[in-house]
NULO-840157 format. One record per residue (C-alpha): y, z, x. Coordinates in pm, 1 decimal. Example, Ala and Ser with C-alpha at 12.3 -4.5 7.8 and 13.67 -1.06 7.14 Angstrom:
[[-450.0; 780.0; 1230.0]]
[[-106.0; 714.0; 1367.0]]
This chain:
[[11325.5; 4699.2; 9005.0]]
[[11665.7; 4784.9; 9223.2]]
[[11670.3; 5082.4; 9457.5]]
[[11870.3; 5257.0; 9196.9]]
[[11663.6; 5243.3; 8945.9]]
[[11360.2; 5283.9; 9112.6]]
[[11509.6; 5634.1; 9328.1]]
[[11667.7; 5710.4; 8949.6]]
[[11321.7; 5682.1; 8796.6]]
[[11145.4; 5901.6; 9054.5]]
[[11403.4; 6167.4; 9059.5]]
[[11379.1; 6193.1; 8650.7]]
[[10987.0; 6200.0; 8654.0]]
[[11009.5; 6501.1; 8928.8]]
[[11268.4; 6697.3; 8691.4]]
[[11092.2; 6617.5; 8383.3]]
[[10794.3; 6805.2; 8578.5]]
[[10955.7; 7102.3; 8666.7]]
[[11143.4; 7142.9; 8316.2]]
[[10780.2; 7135.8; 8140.8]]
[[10686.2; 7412.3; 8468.0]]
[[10996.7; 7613.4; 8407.9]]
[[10901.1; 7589.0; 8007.2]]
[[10554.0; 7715.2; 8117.1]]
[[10625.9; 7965.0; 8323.0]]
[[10892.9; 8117.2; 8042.6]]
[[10632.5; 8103.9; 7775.4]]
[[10384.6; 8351.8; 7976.5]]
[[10636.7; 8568.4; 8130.0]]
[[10772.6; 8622.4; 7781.5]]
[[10422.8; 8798.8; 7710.1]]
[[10490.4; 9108.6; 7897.2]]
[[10374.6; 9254.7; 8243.2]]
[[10100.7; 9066.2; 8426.9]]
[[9986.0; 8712.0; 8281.4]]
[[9787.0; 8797.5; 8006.7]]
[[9727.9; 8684.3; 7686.6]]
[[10061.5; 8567.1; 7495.5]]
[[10206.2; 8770.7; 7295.8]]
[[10280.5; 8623.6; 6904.8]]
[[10613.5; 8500.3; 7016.0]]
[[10391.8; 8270.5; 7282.3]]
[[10169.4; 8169.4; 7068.1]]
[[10413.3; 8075.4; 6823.8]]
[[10600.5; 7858.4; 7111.4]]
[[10321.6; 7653.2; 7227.5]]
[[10165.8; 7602.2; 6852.7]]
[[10503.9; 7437.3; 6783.1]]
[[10494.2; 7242.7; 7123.5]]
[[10202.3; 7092.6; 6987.4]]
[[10309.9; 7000.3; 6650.0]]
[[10647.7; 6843.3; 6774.3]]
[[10449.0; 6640.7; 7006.4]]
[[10342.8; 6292.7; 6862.4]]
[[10001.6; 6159.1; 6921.2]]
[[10114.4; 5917.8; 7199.2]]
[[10351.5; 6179.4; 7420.6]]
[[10026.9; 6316.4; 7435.2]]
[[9872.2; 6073.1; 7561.1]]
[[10139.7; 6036.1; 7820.2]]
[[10120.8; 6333.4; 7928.9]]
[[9739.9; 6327.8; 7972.7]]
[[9773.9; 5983.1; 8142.1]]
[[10072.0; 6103.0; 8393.0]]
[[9875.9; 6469.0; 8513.9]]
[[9553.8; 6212.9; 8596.1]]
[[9771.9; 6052.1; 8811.4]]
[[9955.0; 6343.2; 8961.3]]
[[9597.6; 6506.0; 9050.6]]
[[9445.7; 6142.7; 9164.2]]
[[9781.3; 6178.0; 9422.6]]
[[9677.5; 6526.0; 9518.6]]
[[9358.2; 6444.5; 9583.8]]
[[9378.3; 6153.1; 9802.4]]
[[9616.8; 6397.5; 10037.2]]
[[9292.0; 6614.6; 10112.6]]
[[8948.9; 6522.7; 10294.7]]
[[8592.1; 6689.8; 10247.6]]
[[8675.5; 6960.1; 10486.4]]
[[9013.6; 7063.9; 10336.1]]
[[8894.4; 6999.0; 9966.1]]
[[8619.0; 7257.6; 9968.9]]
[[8829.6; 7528.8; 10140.2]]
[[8909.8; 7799.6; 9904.8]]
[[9293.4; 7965.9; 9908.4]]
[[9431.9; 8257.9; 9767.0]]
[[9753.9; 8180.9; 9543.8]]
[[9981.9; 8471.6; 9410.6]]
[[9986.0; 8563.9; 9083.7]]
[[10045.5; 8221.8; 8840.3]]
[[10134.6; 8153.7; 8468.2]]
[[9775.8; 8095.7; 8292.7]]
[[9559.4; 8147.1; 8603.7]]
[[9371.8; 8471.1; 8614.6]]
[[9279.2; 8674.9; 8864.4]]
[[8876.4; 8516.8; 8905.0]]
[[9032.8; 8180.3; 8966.3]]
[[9292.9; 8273.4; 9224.2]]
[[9073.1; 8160.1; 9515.9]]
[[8922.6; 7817.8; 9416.9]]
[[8934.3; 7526.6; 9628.5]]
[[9082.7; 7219.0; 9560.1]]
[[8739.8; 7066.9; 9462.7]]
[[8662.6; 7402.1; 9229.8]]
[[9001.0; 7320.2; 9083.9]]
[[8928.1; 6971.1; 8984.1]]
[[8562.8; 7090.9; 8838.8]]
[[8706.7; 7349.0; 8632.2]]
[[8992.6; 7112.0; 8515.3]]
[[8671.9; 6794.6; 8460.4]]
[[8459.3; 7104.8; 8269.4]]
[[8720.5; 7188.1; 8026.9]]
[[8884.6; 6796.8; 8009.9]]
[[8516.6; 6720.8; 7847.8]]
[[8471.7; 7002.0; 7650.4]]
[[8803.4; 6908.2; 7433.8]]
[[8729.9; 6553.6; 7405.4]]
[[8422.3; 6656.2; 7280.0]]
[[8588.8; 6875.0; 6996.7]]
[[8883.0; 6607.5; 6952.7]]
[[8596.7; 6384.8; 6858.9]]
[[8395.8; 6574.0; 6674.1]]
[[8709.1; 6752.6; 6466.1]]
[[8866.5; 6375.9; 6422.8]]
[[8532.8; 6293.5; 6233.1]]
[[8475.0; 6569.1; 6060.6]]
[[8201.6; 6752.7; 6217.6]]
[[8172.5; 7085.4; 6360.6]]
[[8192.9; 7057.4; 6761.7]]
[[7862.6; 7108.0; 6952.7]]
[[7701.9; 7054.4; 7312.2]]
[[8044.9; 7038.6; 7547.7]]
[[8278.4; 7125.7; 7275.0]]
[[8078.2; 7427.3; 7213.6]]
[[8034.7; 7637.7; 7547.0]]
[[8179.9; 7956.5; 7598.7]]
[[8553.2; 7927.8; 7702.3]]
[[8542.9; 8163.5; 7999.1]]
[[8199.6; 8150.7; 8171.5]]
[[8100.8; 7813.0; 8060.8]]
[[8444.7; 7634.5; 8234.5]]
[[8377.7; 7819.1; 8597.1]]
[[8324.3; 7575.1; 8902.2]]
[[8005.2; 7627.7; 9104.6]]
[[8012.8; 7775.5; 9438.5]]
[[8019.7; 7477.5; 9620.6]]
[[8128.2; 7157.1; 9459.1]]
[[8241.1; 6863.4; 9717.3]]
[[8433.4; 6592.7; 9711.7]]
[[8220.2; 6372.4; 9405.7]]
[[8435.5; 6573.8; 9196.7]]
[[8740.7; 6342.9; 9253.0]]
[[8551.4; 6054.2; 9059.7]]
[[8407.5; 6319.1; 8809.5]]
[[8754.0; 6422.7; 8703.9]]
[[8914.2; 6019.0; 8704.0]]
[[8587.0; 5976.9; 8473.0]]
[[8691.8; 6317.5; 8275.2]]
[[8994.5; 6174.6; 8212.1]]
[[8985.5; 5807.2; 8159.8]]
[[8699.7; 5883.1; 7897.7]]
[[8898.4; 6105.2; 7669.1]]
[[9175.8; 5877.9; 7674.3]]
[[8928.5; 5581.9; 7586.5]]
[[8804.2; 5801.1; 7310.6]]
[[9136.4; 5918.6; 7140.2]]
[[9243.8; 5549.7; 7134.8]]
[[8964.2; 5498.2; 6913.3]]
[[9007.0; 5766.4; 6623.2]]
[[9154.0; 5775.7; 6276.9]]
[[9455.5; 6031.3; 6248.6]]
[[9415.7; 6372.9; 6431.1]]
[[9680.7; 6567.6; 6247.2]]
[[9528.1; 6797.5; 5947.1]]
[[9152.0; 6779.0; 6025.2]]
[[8955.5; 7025.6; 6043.4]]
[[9011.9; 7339.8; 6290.9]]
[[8820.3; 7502.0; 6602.5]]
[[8980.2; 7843.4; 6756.1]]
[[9112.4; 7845.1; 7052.9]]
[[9062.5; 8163.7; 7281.6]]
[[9406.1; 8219.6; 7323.8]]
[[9633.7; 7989.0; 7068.2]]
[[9438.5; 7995.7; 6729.2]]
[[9296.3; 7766.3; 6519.8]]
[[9353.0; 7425.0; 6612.6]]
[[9354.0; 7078.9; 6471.9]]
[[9207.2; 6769.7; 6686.1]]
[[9579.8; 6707.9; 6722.4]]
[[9689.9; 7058.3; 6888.3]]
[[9344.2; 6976.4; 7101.1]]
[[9452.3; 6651.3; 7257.1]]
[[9797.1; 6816.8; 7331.9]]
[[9583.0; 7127.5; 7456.8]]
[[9386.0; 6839.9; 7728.8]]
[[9757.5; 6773.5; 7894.8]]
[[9894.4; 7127.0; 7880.5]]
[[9590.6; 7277.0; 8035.3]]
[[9588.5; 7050.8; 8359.0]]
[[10004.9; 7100.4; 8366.0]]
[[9875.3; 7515.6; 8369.9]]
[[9673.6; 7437.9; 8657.2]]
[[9915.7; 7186.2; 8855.9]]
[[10150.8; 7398.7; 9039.5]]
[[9800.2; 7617.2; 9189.8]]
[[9668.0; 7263.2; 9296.0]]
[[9936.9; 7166.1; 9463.7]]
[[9955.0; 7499.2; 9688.8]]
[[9609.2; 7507.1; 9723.2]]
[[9639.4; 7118.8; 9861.4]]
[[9925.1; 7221.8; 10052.0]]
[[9805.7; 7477.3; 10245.8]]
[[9498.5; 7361.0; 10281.1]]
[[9567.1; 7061.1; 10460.2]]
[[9841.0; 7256.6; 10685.9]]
């Protein structure tokens, strides 16, 4: 690959990220004061996202933010990964997870990855999610206290399984639904685009939290 095409490539990938931030960012600011819950307008947005998206972008996307967190993480050691920091006010984070460490981030983010492969899985054949894809969707995804650095591996494994598993199953669009806190009913479709679009929510607090706490 030449220089130019290599520098080219690079320089696309990094705006291609901060277009789908910007996107982000515009989607929960559009919902009023403070980062609550979206408004129907929001909602609306995202549900679309979703059904534009084709089965392999998806996949892409989940594939690329593995990588982009495997790159954070090798930037931070066991002292710096369990050191908790305070991040303003961010699109989709509320205010109980403002103060994770880079380690709580990653078990939060390995917590919720299995939880929707579970109900991918489960919707994709026709069953009614249990076990992972059933736990509550606020206190069931919260990190414990102290989680160190094992949950690097735990989150490649988070990953890397769900993309194994999707590879695997007949058609996702039009099966059967399971609500989603926020967005409304959703197919095992809108739940594989939901595993990339929740670790691109959390990606811009991982990388300050990584940044400062290496500093």
């Amino acid at each position: 690959m030449s220089k130019w095409s290599s520098t080219g490539s690079m320089n696309l990938n990094g705006l291609c990220l901060r277009a789908e931030i910007t996107c982000l960012t515009t989607f929960f600011l559009l919902a009023g004061k403070g980062f609550t819950m979206p408004n129907f307008f929001v909602k609306t947005a995202v549900r679309t996202r979703f059904s534009l998206t084709s089965r392999d972008k998806a996949t892409l996307q989940i594939r690329k933010f593995g990588n982009i967190y495997r790159a954070l993480a090798r930037k931070v050691d066991s002292d710096c990964g369990v050191r908790p920091i305070v991040v303003p006010k961010m699109p989709g984070v509320d205010e109980d997870m403002r103060n994770w460490s880079f380690f709580m981030l990653l078990e939060h983010n390995t917590i919720v990855n299995r939880s929707i492969t579970s109900v991918v899985q489960s919707l994709a054949m026709g069953e009614e999610p249990e076990g992972p894809g059933a736990i509550d969707p606020k206190a069931g995804v919260m990190p414990s206290p102290d989680p160190g650095e094992e949950q690097i591996e735990a989150f490649r494994e988070s990953v890397d399984t769900h993309l194994e598993v999707v590879s695997g199953l007949p058609r996702l669009r039009g099966t059967i639904k399971k609500r989603h806190p926020v967005f409304g009913d959703f197919d095992a479709h809108r739940w594989h685009c939901m595993f990339g679009f929740h670790l691109l929510i959390h990606y811009k607090q991982a990388k300050m939290v990584v940044q400062k706490a290496v500093s």
